[in-house]
C-alpha positions as CSV (number, residue, x, y, z in Angstrom):
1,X,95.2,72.7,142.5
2,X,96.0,75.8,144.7
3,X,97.7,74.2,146.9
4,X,99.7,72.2,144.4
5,X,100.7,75.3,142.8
6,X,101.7,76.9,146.1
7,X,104.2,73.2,146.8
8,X,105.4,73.2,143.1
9,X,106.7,77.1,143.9
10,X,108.9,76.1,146.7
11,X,109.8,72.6,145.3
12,X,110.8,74.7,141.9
13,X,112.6,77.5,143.8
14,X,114.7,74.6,146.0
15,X,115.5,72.5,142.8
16,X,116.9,75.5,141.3
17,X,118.9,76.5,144.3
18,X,120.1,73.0,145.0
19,X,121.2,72.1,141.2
20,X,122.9,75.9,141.2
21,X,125.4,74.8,144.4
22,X,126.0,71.3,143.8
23,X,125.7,70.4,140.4
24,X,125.2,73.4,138.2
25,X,126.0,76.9,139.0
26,X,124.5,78.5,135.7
27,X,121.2,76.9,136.7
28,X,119.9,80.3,138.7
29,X,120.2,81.7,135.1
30,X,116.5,79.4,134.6
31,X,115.0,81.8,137.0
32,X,114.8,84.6,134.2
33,X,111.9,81.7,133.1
34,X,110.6,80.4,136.2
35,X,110.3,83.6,137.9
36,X,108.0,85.2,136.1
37,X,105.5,81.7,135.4
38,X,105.7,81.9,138.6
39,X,104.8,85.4,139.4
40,X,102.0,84.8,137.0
41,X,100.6,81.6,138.8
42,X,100.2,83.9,142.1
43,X,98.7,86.6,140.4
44,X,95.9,84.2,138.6
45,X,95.6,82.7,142.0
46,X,94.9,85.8,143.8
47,X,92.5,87.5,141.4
48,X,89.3,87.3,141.7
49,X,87.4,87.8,138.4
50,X,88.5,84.4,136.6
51,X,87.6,81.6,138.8
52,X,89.2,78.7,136.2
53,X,92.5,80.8,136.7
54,X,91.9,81.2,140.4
55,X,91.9,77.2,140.6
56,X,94.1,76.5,138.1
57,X,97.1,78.9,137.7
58,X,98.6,79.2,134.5
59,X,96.7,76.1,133.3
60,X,93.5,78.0,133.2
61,X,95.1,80.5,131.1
62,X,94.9,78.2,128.2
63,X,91.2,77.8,128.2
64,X,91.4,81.6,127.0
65,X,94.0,81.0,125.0
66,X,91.9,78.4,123.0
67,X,88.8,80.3,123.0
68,X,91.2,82.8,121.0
69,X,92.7,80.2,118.3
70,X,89.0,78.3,118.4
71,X,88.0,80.0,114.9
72,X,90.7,80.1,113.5
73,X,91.7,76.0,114.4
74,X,87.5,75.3,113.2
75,X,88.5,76.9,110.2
76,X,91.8,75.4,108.5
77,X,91.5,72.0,110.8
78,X,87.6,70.9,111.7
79,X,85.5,73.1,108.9
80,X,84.2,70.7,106.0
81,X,83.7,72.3,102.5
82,X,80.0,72.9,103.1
83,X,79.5,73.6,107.0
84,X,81.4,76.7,107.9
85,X,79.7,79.7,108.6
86,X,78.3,82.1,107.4
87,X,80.0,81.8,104.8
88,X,81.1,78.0,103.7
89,X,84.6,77.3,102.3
90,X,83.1,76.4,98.5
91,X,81.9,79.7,98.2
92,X,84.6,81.2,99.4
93,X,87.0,79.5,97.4
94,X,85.2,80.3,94.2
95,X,85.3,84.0,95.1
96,X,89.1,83.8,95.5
97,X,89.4,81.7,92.6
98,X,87.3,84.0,90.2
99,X,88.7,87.1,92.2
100,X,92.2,86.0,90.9
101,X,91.0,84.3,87.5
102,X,92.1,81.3,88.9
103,X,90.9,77.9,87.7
104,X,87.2,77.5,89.2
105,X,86.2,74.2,88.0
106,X,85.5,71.1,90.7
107,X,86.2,68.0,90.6
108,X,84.6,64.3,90.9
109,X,81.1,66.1,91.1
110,X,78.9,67.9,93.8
111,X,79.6,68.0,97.6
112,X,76.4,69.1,98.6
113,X,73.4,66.6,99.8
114,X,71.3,66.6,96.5
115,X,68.9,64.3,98.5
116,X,69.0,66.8,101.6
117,X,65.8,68.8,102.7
118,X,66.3,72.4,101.2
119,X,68.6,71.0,98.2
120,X,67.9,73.7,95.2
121,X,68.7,73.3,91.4
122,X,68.1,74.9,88.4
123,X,66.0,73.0,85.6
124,X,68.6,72.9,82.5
125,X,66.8,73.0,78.4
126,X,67.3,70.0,75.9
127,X,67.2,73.2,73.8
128,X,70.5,74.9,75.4
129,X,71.4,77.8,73.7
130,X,75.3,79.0,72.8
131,X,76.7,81.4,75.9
132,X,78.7,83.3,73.7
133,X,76.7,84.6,71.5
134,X,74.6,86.4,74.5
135,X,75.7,89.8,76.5
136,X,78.1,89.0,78.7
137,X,77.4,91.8,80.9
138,X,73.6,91.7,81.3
139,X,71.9,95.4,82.3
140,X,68.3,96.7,84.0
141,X,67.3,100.3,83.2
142,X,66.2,101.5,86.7
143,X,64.0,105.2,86.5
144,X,59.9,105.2,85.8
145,X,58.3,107.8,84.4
146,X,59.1,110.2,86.5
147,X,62.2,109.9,86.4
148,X,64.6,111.7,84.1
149,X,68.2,110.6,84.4
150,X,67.0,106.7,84.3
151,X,70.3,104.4,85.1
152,X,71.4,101.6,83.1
153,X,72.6,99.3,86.5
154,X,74.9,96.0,86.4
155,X,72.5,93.0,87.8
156,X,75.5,92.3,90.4
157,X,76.4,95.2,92.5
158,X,78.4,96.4,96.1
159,X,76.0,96.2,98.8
160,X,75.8,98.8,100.9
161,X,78.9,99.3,103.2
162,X,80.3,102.6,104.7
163,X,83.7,104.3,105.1
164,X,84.1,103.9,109.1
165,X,82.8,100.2,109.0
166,X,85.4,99.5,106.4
167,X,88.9,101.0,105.7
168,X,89.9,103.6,103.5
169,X,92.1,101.3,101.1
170,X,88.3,98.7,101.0
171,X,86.4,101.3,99.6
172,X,88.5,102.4,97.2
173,X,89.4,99.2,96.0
174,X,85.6,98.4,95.4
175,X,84.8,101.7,93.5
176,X,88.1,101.2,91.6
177,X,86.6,97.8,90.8
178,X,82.7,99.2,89.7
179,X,84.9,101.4,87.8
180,X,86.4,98.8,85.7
181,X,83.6,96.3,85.6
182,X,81.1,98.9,85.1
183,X,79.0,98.0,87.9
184,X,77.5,100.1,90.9
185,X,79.2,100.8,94.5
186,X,76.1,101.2,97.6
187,X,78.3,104.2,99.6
188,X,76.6,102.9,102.6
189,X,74.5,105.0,105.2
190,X,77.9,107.1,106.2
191,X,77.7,109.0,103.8
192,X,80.2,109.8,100.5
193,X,83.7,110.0,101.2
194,X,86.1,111.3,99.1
195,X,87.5,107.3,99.0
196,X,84.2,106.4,97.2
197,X,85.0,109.6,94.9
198,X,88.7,108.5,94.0
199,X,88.3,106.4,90.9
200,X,85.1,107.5,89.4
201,X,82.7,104.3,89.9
202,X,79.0,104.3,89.5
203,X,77.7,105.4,93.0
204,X,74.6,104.9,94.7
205,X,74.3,106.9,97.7
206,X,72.2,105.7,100.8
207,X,70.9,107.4,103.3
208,X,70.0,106.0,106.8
209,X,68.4,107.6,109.6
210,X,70.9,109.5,110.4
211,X,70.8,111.4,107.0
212,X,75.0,111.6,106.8
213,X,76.0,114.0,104.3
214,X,72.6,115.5,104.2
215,X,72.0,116.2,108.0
216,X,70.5,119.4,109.8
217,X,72.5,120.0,113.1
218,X,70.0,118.4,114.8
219,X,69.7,115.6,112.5
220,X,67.2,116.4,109.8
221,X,67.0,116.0,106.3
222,X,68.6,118.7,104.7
223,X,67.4,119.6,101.2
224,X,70.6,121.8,100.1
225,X,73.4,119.7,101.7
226,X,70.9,116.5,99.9
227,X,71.3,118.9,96.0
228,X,75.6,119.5,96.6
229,X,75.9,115.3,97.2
230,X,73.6,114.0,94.2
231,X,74.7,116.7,92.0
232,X,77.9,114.8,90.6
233,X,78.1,112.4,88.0
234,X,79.2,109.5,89.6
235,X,76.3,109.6,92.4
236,X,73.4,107.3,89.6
237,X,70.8,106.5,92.3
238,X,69.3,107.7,95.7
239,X,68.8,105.2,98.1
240,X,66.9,105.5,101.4
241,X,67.7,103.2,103.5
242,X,64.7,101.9,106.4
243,X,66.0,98.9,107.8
244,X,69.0,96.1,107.0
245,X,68.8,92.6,107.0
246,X,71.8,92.1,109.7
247,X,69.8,94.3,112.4
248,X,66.1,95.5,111.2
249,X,64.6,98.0,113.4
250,X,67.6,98.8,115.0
251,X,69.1,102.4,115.3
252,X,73.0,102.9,116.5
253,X,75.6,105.3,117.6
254,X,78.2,106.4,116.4
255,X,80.7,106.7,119.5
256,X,83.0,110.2,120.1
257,X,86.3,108.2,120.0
258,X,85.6,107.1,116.3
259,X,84.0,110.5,115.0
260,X,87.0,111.8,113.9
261,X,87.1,115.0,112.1
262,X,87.7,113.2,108.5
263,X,84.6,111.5,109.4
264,X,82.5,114.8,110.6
265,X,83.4,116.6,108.0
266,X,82.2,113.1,105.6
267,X,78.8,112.8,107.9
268,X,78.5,116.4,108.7
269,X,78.0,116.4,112.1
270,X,80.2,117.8,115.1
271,X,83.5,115.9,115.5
272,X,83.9,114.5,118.6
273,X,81.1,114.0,119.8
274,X,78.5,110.8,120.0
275,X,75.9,110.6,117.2
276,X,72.5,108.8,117.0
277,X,71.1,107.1,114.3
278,X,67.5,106.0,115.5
279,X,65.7,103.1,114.4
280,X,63.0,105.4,113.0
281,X,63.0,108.7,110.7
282,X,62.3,112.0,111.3
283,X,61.6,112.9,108.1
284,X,58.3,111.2,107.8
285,X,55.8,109.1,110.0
286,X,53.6,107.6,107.4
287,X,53.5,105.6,104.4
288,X,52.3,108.3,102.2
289,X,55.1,110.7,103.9
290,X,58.1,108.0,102.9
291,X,56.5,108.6,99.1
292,X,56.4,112.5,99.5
293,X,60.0,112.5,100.6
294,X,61.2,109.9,97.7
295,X,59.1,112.3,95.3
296,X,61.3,115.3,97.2
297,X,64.3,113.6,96.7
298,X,63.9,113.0,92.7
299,X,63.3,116.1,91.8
300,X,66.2,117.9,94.3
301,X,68.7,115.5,92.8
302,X,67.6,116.7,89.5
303,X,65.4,113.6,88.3
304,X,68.1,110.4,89.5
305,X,66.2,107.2,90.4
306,X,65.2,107.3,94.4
307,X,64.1,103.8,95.6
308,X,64.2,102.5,99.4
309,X,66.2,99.5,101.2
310,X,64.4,97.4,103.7
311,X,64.2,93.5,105.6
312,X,60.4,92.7,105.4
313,X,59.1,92.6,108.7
314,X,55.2,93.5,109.2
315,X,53.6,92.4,105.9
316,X,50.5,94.7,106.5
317,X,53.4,98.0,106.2
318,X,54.8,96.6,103.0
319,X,51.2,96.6,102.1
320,X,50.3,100.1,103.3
321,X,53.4,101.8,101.5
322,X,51.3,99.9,98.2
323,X,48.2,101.5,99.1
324,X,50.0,105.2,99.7
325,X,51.1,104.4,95.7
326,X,48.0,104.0,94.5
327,X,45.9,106.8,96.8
328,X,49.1,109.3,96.0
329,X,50.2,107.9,92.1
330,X,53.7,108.3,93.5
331,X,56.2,105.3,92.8
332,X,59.7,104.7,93.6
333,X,62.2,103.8,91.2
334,X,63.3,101.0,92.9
335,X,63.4,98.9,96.4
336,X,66.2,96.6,97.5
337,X,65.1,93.7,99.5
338,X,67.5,93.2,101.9
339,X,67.1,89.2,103.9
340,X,67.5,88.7,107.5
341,X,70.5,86.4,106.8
342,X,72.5,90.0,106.0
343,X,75.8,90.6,107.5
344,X,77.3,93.7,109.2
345,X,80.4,94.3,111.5
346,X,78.5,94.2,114.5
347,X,74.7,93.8,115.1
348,X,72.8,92.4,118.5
349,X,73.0,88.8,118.5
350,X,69.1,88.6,119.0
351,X,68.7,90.8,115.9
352,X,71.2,89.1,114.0
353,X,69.5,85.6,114.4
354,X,66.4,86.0,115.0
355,X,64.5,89.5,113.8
356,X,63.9,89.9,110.0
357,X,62.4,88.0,107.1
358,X,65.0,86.3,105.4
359,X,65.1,87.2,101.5
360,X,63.7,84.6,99.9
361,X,60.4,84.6,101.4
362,X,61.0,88.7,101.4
363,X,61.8,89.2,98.0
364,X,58.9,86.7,96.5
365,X,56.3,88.9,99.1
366,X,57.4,92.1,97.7
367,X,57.5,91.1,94.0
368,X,54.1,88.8,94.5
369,X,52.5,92.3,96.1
370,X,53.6,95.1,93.4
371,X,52.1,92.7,91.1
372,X,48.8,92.2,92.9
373,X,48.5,96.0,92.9
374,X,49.8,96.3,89.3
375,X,52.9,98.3,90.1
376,X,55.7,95.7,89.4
377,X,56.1,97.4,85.6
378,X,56.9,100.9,87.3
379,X,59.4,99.7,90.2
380,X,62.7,97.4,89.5
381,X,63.7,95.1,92.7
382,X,66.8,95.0,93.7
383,X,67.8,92.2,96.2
384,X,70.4,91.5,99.0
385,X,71.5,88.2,101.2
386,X,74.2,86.4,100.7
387,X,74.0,86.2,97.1
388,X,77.7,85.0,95.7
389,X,77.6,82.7,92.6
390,X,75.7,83.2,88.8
391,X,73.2,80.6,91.1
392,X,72.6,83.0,93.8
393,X,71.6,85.6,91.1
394,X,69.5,83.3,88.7
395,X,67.4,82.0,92.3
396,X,66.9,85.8,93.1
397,X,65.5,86.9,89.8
398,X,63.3,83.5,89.7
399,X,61.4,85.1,92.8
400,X,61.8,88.2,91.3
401,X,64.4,90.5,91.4
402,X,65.8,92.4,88.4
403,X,69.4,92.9,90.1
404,X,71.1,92.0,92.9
405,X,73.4,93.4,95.5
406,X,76.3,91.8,97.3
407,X,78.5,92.7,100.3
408,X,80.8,89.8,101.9
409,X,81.2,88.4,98.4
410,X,83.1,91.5,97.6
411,X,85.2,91.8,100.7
412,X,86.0,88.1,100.0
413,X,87.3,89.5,96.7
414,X,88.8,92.4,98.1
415,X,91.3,89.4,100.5
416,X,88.4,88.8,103.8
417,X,89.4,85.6,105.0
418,X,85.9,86.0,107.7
419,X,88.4,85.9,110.4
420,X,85.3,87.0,112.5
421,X,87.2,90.0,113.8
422,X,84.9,93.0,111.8
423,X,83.7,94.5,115.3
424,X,87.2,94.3,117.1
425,X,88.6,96.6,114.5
426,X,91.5,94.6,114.1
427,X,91.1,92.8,110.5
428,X,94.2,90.9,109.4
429,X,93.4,91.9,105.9
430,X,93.1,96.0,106.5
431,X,89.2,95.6,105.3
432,X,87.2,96.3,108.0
433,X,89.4,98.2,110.4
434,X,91.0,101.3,110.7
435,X,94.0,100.5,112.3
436,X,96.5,102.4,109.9
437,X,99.1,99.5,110.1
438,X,96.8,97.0,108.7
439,X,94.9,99.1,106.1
440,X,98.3,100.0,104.8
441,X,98.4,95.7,104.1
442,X,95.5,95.8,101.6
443,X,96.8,97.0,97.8
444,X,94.3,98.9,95.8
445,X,96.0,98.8,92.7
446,X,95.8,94.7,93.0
447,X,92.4,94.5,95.0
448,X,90.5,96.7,92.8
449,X,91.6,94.3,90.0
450,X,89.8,91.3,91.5
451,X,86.9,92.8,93.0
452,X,86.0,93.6,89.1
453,X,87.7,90.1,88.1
454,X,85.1,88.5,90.7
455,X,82.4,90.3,89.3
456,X,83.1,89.4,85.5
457,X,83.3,86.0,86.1
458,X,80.5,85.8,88.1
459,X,78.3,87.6,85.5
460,X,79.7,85.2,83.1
461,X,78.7,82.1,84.8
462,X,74.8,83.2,85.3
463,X,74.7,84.1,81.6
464,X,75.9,80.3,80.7
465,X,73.1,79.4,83.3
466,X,70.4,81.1,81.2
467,X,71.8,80.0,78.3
468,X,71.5,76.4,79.7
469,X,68.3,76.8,80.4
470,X,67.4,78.5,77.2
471,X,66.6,81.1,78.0
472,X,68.2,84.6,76.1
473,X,66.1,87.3,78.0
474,X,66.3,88.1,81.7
475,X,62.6,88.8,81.5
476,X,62.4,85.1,80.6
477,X,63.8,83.9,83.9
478,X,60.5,83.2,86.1
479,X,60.0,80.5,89.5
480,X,59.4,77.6,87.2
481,X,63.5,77.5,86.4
482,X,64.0,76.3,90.0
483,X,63.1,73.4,92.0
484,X,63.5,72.5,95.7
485,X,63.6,69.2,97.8
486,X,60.8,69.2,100.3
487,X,61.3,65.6,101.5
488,X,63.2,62.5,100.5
489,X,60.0,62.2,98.2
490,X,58.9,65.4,97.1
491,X,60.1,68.0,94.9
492,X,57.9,71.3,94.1
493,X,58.9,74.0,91.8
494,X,59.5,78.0,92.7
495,X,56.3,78.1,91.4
496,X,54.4,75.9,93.4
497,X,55.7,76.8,96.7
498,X,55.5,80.8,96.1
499,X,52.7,80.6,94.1
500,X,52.5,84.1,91.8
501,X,50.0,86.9,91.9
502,X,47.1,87.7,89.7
503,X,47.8,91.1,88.4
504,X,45.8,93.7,89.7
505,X,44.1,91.6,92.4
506,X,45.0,93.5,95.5
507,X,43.6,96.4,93.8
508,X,39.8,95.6,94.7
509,X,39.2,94.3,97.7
510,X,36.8,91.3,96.6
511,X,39.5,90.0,94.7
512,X,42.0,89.7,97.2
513,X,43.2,86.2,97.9
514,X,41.8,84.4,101.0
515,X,45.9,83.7,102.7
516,X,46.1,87.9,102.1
517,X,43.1,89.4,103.7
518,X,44.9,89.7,107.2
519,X,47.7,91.6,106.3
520,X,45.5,93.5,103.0
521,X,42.8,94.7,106.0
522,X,45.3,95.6,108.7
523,X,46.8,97.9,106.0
524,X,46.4,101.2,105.7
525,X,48.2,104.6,103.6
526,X,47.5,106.8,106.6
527,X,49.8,104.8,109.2
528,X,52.7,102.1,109.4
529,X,50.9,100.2,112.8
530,X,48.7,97.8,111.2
531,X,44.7,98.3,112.2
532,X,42.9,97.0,114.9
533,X,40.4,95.1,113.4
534,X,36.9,94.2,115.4
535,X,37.1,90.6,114.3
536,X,40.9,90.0,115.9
C-alpha cells in the first residue's frame, strides 16, 4: 500500500499538470486539496508510532476516526432499548421524560425478558390501596439517641459528587433542585463550595481521606476548620466517606494543573500544587477509632447526624466495626451502602469492574448484620448503585434500606446524554467538565427545575408501587414484596434467597449461624485485618 501511495502521488501530481495545459488551466487551483492529502499521506507514511497509518496512508486515519464516532454511532444507530450501558436507553428516557414532565407511559407492554435469568418484579395486592390518599413525598428521620439536631431526609437523594468532578453550573443546578424538592445534595469528598451554598438546599457534607475543607496542612483532620463547615444550616448530616463503589480501596490525586486557587481555597490546601488522597485514613486505624472519630464529629458539629459511606468488601471488617459498637456503645446515625456497580468520572478499569461488592448483596449483608447484633433500630441505611426508577427504590428498601442515593440519574436530569467523555473534561452538556465554554451551555435556572421535576415524579411512582402492593407504611416494605427468576423454572422470593437475621443472634457467639462463623471469628474491634485463625 506504500508503494501505491507513493505511484498515486506522481500519477495525481501529472494528471493535474496535464489537465491544467491541455484541457483545463484552472485545474492547478485542485492542488489547494490535493496537496495537502497528500502531504498528509507522506507524513503517516513516515511516522513511526502508528503502524495502520504507516501502511495505509490516509486510509488508516479512518480507523481512528471511527474509534472516535464508535459511541456515539452504538448509541443513536446499534443500541437496543435495553442493552446499552451502563446506563440503558429505557431508563434514560424515563429520566428525561420525568425530568421534563413529559409523558412517561409505554406502550404495547414490557421490553425486558420476563422469562430471562435475573428478571425481578414486584408482587402487586388484590387489596391495592388509593395512591392519593398517601404522602406523596415519603420521609426517614435520620439521628439516634445521641443525636440532637436529628434530620428529617427525602428517601431519594444526590449521591455524592464534587465541585472539580462536575461543573460549577451542575452543582448548582442540583442544590437548586434539593432546594425545591426538598430533598438532600451529597457535596461530595471536595469539599463545600460556595456553588453547593448558592440556593440554600439541604446539604450533606462528606469527607474523604483527604479531609477537604477540614484538612491540617499536612492533611489531618482538623477539628476547628471541621466546627466553621457544619456550623450552617444548610449542612443536615456528616458523612465520612471510606470507600466508593466505582473504585473501593483506591486513594487519588489531585493534579497541580487542576488545583486552582478557587479550588484551594474550597479544599484548603496549597494551590498549585499536587494533593493526595490515600486509600486509607489518618485519622484512625481501628474499628473502634472510626467510632471515636464519628462520636468526635457529632458533638463538634453541634449534635448533626454523622454516619459513614462504604462498598462492602471484607465481610469480617463490616463485622468488626459491629463488635467496636457493642464493646464501645457508640453508633452512627447512619451508613450509606454504596455497590460496586457505582460510577465516577474516572476510576481504574480493574477497580471499576472487578473490585467491590455490588449493592445488592452489600446492602442485604449490612442490614442482615445490624440486625443480628440488634443495632438496626439505632442506625438508618442509606443505599447507592444505580438506583433510577420508584423500582429501584422499592428493591433497595426490600433488602433494607430506609433511603436511597442517586448520582447518574441526576446528571441525566441535569441534560447527561453518557457521552462517555466525564474523564476527558470535555462534556457536551457542561456537566462534568470545566471547560468554561461548555459549562456556560448548561442553564441553572431550567436544569434545577428538572432535576427536582425528576425527583417528584420519581417519588410519586414508588408511592403508587406501595400503594399497589398495599402497603401504606415504608416500614411495611420487607423481601417478600420481590421476586426473582432463578431459572426458566424457578422463582424464589427476596426472602428466600437473602434469607433475614434473627435479632440479636450475632450477639452470642453460640448462636451465630453456621454460613457466618468465618467472617464472625475473623472479626475483631481491636483491628480492620481479619484474624488468623489456627483452624485456617
Amino acid at each position: 500500500m506504500r508503494n501505491e501511495f507513493v505511484g498515486f502521488t506522481i500519477i495525481s501530481l501529472l494528471t493535474v499538470g496535464l489537465l491544467h495545459y491541455f484541457v483545463w488551466p484552472n485545474a492547478i487551483w485542485s492542488l489547494i486539496i490535493l496537496i495537502p492529502l497528500l502531504l498528509l499521506g507522506w507524513y503517516d507514511m513516515l511516522q513511526s508510532k502508528h503502524a495502520i497509518m504507516r501502511n495505509f496512508p490516509i486510509l488508516g486515519r479512518g480507523r481512528y476516526m471511527m474509534e472516535e464516532l464508535r459511541p456515539a454511532i452504538y448509541q443513536y444507530f446499534i443500541e437496543s432499548e435495553t442493552n446499552g450501558a451502563p446506563i440503558n436507553r429505557i431508563h434514560r428516557s424515563i429520566v428525561y421524560q420525568r425530568a421534563k414532565k413529559e409523558r412517561s407511559t409505554t406502550p404495547f407492554g414490557t421490553q425486558l425478558g420476563v422469562y430471562d435469568e435475573g428478571y425481578e418484579w414486584m408482587n402487586h395486592s388484590i387489596g391495592a390501596l388509593d395512591a392519593h390518599d398517601m404522602s406523596q413525598h415519603p420521609r426517614v428521620t435520620i439521628g439516634n439517641s445521641a443525636c440532637t439536631q436529628p434530620y428529617s431526609c427525602s428517601i431519594y437523594n444526590v449521591s455524592a459528587m464534587s465541585f472539580g468532578s462536575l461543573s460549577s453550573a451542575a452543582i448548582e443546578a442540583l442544590n437548586g433542585g434539593a432546594k425545591i424538592g426538598a430533598f438532600a445534595h451529597n457535596t461530595g469528598e471536595g469539599g463545600i463550595s460556595p456553588y453547593h451554598d448558592k440556593f440554600g438546599g439541604d446539604l450533606i457534607y462528606q469527607i474523604g481521606t483527604g479531609y477537604f475543607g477540614c484538612r491540617t496542612p499536612d492533611g489531618n483532620f482538623d477539628a476547628d476548620l471541621f466546627i466553621q463547615r457544619t456550623k450552617a444550616d444548610n449542612v443536615k448530616m456528616i458523612e465520612l466517606k471510606l470507600s466508593q463503589g466505582a473504585k473501593p480501596g483506591h486513594g487519588g490525586i489531585l493534579p497541580a494543573k487542576k488545583n486552582t486557587p478557587e479550588i484551594a481555597k474550597i479544599r484548603n490546601v496549597e494551590p498549585g500544587v499536587s494533593v493526595l488522597s490515600p486509600p486509607f485514613h489518618k485519622a484512625f486505624s481501628t474499628p473502634i477509632g472510626l467510632l471515636e472519630l464519628l462520636a468526635k464529629m457529632r458533638k463538634l458539629s453541634g449534635g448533626k447526624p454523622v454516619g459513614f459511606k462504604f462498598c462492602v468488601g471484607k465481610k469480617s471488617e463490616f463485622i468488626a466495626i459491629c463488635k467496636a459498637m457493642i464493646k464501645t456503645g457508640i453508633s452512627p446515625d447512619f451508613i450509606a451502602v454504596d455497590g460496586g456497580e457505582g460510577g465516577t468520572g474516572a476510576a481504574p478499569l480493574e477497580f471499576s469492574n472487578s473490585v467491590g461488592m455490588p449493592y445488592k448483596e452489600g446492602l442485604a449483608f449490612v442490614h442482615d448484620c445490624l440486625v443480628g447484633f440488634d443495632l438496626r433500630d439505632e442506625i438508618k441505611i442509606i443505599a447507592a448503585g444505580k438506583i433510577i426508577t420508584g423500582f429501584h427504590i422499592f428493591q433497595a428498601m426490600a433488602l433494607g434500606a430506609d433511603a436511597c442515593y442517586s448520582a447518574r440519574a441526576m446528571m441525566l436530569a441535569l441534560g447527561c446524554i453518557q457521552a462517555l467523555e466525564c474523564n476527558k473534561n470535555n462534556c457536551p452538556t457542561g456537566v462534568a467538565t470545566q471547560d468554561k465554554e461548555l459549562v456556560a451551555g448548561l442553564d441553572v435556572g431550567d436544569k434545577k427545575k428538572r432535576v427536582a421535576s425528576f425527583h417528584e415524579e420519581t417519588v410519586k411512582s414508588f408511592v403508587e408501587l406501595m400503594a399497589a402492593s398495599g402497603i401504606s407504611k415504608l416500614s411495611q416494605i420487607d423481601r417478600r414484596q420481590i421476586s426473582r427468576r432463578i431459572t426458566m423454572k424457578e422463582v424464589r422470593r427476596y426472602d428466600e434467597i437473602y434469607q433475614p437475621m434473627k435479632k440479636g443472634c450475632l450477639l452470642n457467639e453460640a448462636s451465630v449461624p453456621e454460613s457466618w462463623k468465618l467472617f464472625y471469628n475473623e472479626a475483631s474491634a481491636e483491628q480492620f485485618a481479619p484474624l488468623v485463625l489456627d483452624n485456617i
